[in-house]
C-alpha positions as YAML, in Angstrom:
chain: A
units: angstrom
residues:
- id: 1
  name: UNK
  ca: [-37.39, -2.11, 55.34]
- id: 2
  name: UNK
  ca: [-39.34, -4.68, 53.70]
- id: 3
  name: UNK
  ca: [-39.97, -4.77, 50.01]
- id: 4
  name: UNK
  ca: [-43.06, -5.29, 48.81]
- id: 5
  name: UNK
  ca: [-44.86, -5.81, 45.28]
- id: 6
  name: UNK
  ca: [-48.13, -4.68, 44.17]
- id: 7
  name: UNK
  ca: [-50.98, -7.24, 43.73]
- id: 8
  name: UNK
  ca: [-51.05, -8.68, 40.58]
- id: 9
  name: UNK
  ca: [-47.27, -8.19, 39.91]
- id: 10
  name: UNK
  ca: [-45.43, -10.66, 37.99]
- id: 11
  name: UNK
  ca: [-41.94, -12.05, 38.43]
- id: 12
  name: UNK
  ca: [-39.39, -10.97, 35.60]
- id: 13
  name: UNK
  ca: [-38.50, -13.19, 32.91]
- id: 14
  name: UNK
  ca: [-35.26, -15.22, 34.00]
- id: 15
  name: UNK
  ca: [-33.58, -14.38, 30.68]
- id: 16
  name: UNK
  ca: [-33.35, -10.28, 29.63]
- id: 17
  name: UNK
  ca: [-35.56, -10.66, 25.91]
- id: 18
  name: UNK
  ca: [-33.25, -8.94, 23.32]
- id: 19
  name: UNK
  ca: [-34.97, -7.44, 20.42]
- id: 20
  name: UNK
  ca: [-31.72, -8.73, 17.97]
- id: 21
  name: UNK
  ca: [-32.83, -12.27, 19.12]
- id: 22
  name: UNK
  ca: [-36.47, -11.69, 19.24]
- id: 23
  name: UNK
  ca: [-37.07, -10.37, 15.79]
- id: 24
  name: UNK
  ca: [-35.27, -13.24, 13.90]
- id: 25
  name: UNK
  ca: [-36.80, -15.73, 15.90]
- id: 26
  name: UNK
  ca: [-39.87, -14.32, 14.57]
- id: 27
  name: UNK
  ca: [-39.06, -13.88, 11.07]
- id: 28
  name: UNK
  ca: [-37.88, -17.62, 11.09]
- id: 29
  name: UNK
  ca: [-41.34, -18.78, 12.71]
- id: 30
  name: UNK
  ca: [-43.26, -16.74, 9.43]
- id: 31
  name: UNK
  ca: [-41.02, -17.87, 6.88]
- id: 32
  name: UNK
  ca: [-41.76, -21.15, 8.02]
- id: 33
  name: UNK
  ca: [-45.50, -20.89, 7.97]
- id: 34
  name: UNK
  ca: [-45.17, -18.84, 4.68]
- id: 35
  name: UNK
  ca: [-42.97, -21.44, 2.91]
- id: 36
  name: UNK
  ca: [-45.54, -24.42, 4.36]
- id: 37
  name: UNK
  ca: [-48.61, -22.97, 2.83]
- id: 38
  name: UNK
  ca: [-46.46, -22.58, -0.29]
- id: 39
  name: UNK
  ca: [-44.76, -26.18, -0.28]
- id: 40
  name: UNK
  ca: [-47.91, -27.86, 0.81]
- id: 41
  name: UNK
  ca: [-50.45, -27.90, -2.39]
- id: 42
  name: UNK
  ca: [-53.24, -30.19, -2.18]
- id: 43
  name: UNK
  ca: [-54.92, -31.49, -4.82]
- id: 44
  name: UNK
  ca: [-57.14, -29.21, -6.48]
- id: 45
  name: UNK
  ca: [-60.22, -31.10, -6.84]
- id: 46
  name: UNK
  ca: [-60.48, -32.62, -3.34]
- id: 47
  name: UNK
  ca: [-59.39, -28.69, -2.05]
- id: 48
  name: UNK
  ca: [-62.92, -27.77, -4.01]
- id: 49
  name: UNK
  ca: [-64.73, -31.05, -2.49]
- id: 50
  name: UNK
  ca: [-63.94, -29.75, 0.96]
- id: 51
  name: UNK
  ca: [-64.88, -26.05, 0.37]
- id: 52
  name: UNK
  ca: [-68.62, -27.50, -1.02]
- id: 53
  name: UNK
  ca: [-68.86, -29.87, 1.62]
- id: 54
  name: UNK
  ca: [-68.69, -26.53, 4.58]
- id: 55
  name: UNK
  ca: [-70.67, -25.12, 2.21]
- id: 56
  name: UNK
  ca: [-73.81, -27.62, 2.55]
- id: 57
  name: UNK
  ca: [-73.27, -27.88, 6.25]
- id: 58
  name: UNK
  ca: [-73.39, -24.03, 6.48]
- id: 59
  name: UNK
  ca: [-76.93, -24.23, 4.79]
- id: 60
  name: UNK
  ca: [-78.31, -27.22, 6.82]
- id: 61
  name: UNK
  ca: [-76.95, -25.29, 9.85]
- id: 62
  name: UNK
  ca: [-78.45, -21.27, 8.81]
- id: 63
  name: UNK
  ca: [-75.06, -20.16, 9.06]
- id: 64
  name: UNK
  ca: [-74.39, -19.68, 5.45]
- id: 65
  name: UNK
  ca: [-73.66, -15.56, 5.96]
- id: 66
  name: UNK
  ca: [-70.81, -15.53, 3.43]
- id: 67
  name: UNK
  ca: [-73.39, -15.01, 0.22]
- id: 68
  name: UNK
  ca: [-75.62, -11.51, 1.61]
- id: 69
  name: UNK
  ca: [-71.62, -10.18, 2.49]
- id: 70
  name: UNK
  ca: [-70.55, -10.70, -0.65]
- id: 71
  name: UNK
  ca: [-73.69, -9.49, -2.61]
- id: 72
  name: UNK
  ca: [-72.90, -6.31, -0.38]
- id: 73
  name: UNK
  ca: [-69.29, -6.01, -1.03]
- id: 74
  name: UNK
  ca: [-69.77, -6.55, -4.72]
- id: 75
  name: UNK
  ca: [-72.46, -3.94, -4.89]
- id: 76
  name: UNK
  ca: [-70.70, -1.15, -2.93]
- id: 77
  name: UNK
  ca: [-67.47, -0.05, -3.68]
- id: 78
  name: UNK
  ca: [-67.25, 2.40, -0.48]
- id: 79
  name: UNK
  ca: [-67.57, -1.13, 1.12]
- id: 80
  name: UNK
  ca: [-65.64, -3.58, -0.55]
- id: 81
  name: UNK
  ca: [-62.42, -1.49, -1.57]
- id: 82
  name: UNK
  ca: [-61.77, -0.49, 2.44]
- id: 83
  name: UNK
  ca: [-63.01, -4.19, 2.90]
- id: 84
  name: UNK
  ca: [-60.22, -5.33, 0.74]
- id: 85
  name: UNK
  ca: [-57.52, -3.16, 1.98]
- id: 86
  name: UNK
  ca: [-58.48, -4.47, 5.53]
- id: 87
  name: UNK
  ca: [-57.94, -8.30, 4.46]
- id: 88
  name: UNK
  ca: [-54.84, -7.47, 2.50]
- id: 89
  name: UNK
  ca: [-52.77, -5.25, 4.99]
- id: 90
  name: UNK
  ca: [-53.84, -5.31, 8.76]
- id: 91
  name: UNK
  ca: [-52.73, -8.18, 9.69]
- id: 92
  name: UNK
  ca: [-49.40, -7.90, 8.37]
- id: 93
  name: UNK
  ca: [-49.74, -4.60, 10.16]
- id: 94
  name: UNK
  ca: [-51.69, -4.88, 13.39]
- id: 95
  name: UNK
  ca: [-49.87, -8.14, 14.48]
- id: 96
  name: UNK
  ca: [-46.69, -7.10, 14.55]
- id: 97
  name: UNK
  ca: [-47.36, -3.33, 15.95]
- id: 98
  name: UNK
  ca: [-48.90, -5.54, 18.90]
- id: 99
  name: UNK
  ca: [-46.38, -7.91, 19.22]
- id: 100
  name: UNK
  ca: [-43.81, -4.89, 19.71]
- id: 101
  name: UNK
  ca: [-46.12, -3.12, 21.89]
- id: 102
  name: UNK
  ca: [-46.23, -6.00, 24.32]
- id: 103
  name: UNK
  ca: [-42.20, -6.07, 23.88]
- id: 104
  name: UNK
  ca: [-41.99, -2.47, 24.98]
- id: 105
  name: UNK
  ca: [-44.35, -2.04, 27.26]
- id: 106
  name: UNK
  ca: [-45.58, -5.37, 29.05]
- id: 107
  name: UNK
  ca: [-42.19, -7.46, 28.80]
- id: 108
  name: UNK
  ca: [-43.09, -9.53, 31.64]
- id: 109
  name: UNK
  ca: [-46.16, -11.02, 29.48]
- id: 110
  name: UNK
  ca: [-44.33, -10.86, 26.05]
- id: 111
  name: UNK
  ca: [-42.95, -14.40, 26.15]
- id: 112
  name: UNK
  ca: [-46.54, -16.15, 26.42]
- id: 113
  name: UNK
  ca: [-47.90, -13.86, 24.08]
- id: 114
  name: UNK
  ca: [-45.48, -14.30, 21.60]
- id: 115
  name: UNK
  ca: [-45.55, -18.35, 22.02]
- id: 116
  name: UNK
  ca: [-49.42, -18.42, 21.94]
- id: 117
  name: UNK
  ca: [-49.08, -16.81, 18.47]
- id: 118
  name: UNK
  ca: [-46.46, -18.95, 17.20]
- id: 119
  name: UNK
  ca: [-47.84, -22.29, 18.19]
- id: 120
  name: UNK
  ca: [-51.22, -21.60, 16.60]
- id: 121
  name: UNK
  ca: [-49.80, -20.44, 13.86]
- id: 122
  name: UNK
  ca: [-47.92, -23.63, 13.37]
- id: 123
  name: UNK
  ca: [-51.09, -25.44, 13.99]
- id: 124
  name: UNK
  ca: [-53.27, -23.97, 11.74]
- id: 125
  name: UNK
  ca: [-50.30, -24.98, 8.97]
- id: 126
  name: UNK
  ca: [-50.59, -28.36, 9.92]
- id: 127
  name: UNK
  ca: [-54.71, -27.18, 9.31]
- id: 128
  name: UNK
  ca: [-53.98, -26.37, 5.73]
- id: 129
  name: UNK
  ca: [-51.68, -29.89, 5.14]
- id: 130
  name: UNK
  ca: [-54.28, -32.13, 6.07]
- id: 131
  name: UNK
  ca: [-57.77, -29.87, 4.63]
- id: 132
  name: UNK
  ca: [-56.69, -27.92, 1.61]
- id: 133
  name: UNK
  ca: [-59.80, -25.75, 1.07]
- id: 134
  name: UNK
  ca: [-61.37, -24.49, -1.74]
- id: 135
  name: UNK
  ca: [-62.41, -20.58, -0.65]
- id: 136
  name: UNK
  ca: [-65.39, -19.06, -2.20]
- id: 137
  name: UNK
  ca: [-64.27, -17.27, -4.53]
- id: 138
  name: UNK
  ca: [-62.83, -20.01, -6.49]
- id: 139
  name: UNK
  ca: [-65.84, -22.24, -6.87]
- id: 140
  name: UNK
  ca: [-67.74, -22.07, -9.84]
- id: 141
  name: UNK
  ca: [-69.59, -18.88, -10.78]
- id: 142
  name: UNK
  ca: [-72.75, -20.64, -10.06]
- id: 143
  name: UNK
  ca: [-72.36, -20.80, -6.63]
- id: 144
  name: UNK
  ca: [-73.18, -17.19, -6.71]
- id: 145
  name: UNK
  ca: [-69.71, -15.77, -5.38]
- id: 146
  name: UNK
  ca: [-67.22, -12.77, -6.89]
- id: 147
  name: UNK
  ca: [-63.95, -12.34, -5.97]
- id: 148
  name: UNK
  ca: [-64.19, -8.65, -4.66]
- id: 149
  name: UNK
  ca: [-60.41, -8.64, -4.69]
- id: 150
  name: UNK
  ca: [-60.30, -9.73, -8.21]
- id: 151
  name: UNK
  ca: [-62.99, -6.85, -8.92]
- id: 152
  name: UNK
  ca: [-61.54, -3.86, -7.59]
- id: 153
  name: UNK
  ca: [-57.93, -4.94, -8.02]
- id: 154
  name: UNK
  ca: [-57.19, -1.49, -9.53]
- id: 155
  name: UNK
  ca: [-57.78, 0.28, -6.20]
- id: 156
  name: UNK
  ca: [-54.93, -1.85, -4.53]
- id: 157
  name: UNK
  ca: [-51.51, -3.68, -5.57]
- id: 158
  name: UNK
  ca: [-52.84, -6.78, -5.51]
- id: 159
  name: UNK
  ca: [-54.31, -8.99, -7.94]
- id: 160
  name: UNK
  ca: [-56.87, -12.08, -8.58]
- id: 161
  name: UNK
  ca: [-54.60, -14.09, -6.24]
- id: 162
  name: UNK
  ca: [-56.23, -12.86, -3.03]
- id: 163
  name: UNK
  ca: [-53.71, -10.44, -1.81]
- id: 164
  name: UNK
  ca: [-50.43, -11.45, -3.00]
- id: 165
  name: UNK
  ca: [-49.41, -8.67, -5.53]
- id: 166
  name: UNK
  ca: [-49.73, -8.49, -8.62]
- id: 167
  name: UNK
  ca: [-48.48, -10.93, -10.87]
- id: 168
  name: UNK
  ca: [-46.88, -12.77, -7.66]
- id: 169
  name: UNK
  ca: [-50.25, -14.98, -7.42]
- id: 170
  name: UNK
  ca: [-48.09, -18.37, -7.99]
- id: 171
  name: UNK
  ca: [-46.36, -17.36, -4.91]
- id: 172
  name: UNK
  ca: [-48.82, -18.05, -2.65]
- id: 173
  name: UNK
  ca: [-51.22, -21.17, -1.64]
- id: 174
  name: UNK
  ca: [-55.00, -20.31, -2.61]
- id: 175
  name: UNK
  ca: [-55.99, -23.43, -1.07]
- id: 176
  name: UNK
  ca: [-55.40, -22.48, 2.23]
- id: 177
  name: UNK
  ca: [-58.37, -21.46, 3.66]
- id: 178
  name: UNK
  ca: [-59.30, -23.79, 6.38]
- id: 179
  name: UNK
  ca: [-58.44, -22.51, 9.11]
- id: 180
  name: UNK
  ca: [-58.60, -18.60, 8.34]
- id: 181
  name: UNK
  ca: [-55.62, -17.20, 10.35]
- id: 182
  name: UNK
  ca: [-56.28, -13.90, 9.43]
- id: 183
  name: UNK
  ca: [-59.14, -14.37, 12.28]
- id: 184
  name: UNK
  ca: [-57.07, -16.10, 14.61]
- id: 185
  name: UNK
  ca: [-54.02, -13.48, 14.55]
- id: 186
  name: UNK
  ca: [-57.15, -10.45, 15.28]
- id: 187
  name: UNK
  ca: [-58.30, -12.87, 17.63]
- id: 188
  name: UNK
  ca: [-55.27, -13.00, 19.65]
- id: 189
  name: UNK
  ca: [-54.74, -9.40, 19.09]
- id: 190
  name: UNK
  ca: [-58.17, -8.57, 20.72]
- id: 191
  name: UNK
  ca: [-57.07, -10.63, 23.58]
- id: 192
  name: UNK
  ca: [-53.91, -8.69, 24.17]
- id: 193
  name: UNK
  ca: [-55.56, -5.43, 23.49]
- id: 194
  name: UNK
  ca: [-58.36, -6.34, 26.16]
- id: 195
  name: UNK
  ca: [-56.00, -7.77, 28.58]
- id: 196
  name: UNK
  ca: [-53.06, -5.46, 28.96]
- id: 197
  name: UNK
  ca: [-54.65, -1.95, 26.93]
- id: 198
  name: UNK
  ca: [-56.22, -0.06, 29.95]
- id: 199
  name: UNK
  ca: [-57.96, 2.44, 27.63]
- id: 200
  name: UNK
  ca: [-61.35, 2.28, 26.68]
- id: 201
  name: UNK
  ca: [-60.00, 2.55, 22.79]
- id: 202
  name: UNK
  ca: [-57.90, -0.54, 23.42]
- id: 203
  name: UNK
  ca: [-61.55, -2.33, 24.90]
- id: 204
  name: UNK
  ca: [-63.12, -1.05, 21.70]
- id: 205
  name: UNK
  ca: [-60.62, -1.87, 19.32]
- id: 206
  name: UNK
  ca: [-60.24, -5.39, 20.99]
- id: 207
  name: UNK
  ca: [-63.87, -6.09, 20.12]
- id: 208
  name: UNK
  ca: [-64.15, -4.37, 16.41]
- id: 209
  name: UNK
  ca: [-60.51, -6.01, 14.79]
- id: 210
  name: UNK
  ca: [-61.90, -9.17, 15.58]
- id: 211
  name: UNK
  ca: [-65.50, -8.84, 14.39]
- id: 212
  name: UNK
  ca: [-64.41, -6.52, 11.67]
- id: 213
  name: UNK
  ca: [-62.04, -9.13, 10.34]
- id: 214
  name: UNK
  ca: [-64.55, -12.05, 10.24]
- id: 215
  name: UNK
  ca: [-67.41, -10.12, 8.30]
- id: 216
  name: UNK
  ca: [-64.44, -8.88, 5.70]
- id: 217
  name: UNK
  ca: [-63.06, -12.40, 4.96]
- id: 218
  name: UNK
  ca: [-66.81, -13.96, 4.43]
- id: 219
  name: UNK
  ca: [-67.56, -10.46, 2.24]
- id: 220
  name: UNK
  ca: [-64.54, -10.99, 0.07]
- id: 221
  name: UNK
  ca: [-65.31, -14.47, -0.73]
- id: 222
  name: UNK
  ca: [-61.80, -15.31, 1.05]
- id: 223
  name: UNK
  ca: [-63.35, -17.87, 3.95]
- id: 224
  name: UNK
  ca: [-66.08, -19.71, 4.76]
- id: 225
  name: UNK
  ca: [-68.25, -19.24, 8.33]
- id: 226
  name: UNK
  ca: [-66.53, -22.17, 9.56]
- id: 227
  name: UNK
  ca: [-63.11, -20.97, 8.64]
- id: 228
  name: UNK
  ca: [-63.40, -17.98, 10.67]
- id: 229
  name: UNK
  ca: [-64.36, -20.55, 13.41]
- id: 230
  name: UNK
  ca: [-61.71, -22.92, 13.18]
- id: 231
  name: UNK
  ca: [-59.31, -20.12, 12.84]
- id: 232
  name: UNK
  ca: [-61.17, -19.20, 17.02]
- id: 233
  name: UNK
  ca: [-60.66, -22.78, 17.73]
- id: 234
  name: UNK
  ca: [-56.99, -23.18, 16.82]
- id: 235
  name: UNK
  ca: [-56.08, -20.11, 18.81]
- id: 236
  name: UNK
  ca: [-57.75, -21.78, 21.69]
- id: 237
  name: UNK
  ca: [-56.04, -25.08, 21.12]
- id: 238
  name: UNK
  ca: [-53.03, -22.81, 20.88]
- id: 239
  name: UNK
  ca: [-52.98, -21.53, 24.13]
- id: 240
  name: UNK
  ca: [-53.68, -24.42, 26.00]
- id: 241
  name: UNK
  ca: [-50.59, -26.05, 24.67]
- id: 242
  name: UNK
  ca: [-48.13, -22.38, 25.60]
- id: 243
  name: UNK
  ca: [-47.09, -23.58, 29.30]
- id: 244
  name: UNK
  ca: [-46.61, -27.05, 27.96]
- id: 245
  name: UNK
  ca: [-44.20, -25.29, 24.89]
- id: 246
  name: UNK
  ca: [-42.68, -22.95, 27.88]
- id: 247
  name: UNK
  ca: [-41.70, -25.23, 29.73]
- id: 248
  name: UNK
  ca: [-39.93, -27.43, 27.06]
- id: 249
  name: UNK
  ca: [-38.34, -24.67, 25.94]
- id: 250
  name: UNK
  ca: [-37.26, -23.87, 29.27]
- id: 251
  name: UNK
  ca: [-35.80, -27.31, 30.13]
- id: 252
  name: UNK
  ca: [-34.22, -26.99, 26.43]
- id: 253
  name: UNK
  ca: [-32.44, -24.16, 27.61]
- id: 254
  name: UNK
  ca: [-31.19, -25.03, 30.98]
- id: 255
  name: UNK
  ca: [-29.90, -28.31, 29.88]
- id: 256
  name: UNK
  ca: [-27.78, -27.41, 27.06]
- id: 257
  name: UNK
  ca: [-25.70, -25.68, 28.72]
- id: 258
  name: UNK
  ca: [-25.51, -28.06, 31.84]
- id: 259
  name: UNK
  ca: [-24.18, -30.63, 29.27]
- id: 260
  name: UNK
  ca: [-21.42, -28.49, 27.47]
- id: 261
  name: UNK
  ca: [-20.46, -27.50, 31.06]
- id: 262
  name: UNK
  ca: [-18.46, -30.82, 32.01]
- id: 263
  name: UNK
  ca: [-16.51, -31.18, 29.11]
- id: 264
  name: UNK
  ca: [-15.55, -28.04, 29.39]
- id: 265
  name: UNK
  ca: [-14.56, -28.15, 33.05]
- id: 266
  name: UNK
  ca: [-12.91, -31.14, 32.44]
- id: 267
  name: UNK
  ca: [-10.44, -29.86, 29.36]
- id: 268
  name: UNK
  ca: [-7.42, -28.34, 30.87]
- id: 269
  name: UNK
  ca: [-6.35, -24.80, 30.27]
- id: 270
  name: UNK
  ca: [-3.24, -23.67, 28.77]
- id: 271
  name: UNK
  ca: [-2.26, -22.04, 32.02]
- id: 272
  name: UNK
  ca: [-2.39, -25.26, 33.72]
- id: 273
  name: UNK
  ca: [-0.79, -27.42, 31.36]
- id: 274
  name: UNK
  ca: [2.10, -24.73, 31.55]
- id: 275
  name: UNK
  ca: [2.18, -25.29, 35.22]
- id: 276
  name: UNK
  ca: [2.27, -29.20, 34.83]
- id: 277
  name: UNK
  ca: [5.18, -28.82, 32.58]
- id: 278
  name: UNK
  ca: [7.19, -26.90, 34.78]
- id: 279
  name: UNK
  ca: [6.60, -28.24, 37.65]
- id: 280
  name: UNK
  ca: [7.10, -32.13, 36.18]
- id: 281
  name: UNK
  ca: [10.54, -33.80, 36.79]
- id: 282
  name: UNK
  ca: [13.05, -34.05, 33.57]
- id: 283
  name: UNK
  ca: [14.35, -37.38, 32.53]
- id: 284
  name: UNK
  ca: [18.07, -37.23, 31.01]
- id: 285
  name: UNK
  ca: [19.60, -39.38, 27.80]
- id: 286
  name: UNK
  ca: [20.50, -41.94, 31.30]
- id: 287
  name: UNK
  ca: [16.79, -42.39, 32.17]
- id: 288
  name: UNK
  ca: [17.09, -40.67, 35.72]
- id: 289
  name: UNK
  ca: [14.86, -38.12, 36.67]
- id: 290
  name: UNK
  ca: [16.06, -35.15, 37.65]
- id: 291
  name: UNK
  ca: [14.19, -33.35, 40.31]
- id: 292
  name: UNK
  ca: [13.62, -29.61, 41.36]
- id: 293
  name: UNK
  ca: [15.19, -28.31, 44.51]
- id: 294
  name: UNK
  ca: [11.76, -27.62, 45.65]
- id: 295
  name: UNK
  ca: [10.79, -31.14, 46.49]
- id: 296
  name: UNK
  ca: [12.69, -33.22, 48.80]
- id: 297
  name: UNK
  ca: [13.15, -36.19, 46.58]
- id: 298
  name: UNK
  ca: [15.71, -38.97, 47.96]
- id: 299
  name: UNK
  ca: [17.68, -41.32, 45.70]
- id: 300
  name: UNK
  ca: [15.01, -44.25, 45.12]
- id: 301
  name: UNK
  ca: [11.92, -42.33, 45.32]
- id: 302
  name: UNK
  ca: [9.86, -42.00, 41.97]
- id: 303
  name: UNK
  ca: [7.54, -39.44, 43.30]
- id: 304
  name: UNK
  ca: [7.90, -36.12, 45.59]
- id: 305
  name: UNK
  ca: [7.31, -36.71, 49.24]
- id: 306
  name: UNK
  ca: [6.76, -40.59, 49.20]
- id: 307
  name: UNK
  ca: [9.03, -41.17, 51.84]
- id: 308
  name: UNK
  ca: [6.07, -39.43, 54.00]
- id: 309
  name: UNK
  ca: [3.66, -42.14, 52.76]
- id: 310
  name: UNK
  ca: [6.14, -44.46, 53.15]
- id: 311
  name: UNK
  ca: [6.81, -44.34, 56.68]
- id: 312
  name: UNK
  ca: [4.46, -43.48, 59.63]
- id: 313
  name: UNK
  ca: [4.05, -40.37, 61.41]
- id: 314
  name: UNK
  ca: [7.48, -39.97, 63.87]
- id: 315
  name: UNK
  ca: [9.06, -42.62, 62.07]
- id: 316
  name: UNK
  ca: [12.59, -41.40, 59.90]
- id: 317
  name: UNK
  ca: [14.43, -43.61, 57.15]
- id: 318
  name: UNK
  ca: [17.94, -44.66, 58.05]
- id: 319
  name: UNK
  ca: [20.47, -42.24, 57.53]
- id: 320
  name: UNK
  ca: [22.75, -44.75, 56.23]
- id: 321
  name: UNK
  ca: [20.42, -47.45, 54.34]
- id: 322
  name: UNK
  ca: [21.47, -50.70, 53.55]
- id: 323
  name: UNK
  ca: [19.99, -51.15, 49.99]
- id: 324
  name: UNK
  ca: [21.85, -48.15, 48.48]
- id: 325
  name: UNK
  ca: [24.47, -49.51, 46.58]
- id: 326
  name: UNK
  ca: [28.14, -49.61, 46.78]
- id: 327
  name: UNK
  ca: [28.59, -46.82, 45.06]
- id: 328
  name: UNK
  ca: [26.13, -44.53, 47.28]
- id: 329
  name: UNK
  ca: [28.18, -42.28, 49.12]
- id: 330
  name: UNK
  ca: [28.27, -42.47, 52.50]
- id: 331
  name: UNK
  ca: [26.42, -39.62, 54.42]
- id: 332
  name: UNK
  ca: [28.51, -37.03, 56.27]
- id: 333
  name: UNK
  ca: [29.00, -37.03, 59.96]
...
């Protein structure tokens, strides 16, 4: 009977994913992007030149948002404390719980998914190398921003250091706000949730993490408007480049292999050296070789069954030959 697959079925992965492979791989990738925000420290002043410049083109473009947030957030505490737990926890919480949802349930799609992620994540750190960015909530009081995280830091663990905890505040880059990635991980979470959920919750919750965690990073005075959108925009640039990144990786892993392969073909085993050893002829303190009984070697021969090569097909040696010395012994008749 003929098999058949249901529309809109997807061919398994060629390689079984492993979680013991898949979780350090993914540890590595956010200790690398954790350790580049921390290594890469721009100057200070040019970091608060670039934050005023989005500012002004905010204003000349209406989109400055980030002040009547923050004015809210700062007045209402039943606001801005939630507000701030959102910014400091979900996405070290939502991201993950998606990533292993995907691994669970939709393995066939995990492996784009989780390269999507990765390579926008290590574009927005090349982001934060070349535009260190003053947020908000640093600039000068008279820009009219408070650091809502700073304010109700005795709700939470963390401190005036956005949300690294307290007194860990040197451990983390504050300049790092261009792009915000804390909208481009919802972002991509949305997507998956939209994609592959099949509940109306999932559609709902695709739609509100996302939204939800642009107005809390403009209300805490964490990003800029344009942060949030740059943060969109490097996701997008992300996923264009995943089947370019698949497919290197892919070629990666098929050709490693295909050049350890030879070498090791090539290197004889020890059951085969054995072999060679037995079967290869002894040579005495005289220098003649002494051959096994199992190959019809003739006085004058250096190798087994040359006199077949050395004489054509129906044609014998001389049972008497000419050239064998004096001392040969005459063959019996």
């Amino acid at each position: 009977m003929a098999r058949t697959e249901k529309p809109g079925s997807e061919a398994a992965p060629k390689t079984r994913l492993r979680w013991w492979t898949e979780l350090p791989l993914i540890v590595l990738v956010y200790a690398c992007y954790s350790a580049g925000r921390l290594l890469v420290r721009g100057d200070v002043s040019d970091a608060v030149d670039h934050g005023l410049a989005i500012l002004d083109v905010e204003k000349a473009l209406f989109l400055n948002a980030e002040h009547p947030l923050n004015r809210l957030f700062t007045r209402e505490p039943w606001i801005g404390v939630p507000a701030d737990f959102w910014y400091a926890s979900l996405h070290y919480l939502v991201t993950p719980a998606v990533l292993v949802w995907l691994f669970r349930s939709r393995a066939v799609r995990y492996r784009a998914a989780r390269t999507w992620l990765m390579t926008s994540t290590f574009i927005g750190l090349i982001g934060f190398t070349l535009l260190p960015t003053c947020p908000p909530r640093l600039l000068d009081a008279s820009y009219g921003f408070v650091d809502t995280m700073a304010q109700y830091s005795s709700y939470g663990w963390w401190g005036g250091a956005a949300s690294a905890p307290r007194g860990m505040g040197g451990m983390t880059n504050q300049y790092a706000a261009m792009p915000s990635l804390h909208v481009g991980w919802a972002l991509w979470c949305g997507v998956m949730l939209w994609r592959h959920g099949g509940t109306r919750l999932s559609k709902v919750a695709a739609v509100v993490y996302p939204l939800g965690t642009t107005i809390v990073v403009m209300g805490t005075a964490n990003h800029y408007f344009l942060d949030a959108v740059a943060g969109a925009a490097v996701m997008g640039v992300g996923l264009l480049l995943t089947p370019f990144v698949l497919r290197t990786a892919e070629r990666v892993r098929t050709r490693l292999p295909a050049r350890f392969a030879p070498a090791a073909a090539t290197a004889p085993t020890a059951s085969a050296t054995a072999s060679a050893t037995a079967s290869a002829p002894a040579v005495d303190g005289a220098g003649s070789a002494n051959v096994s009984g199992g190959c019809q070697t003739s006085a004058g021969e250096r190798f087994p069954r040359q006199r077949e090569q050395r004489f054509g097909a129906g044609a014998e040696p001389d049972p008497a030959p000419t050239d064998a010395g004096d001392e040969t012994p005459a063959p019996a008749r």
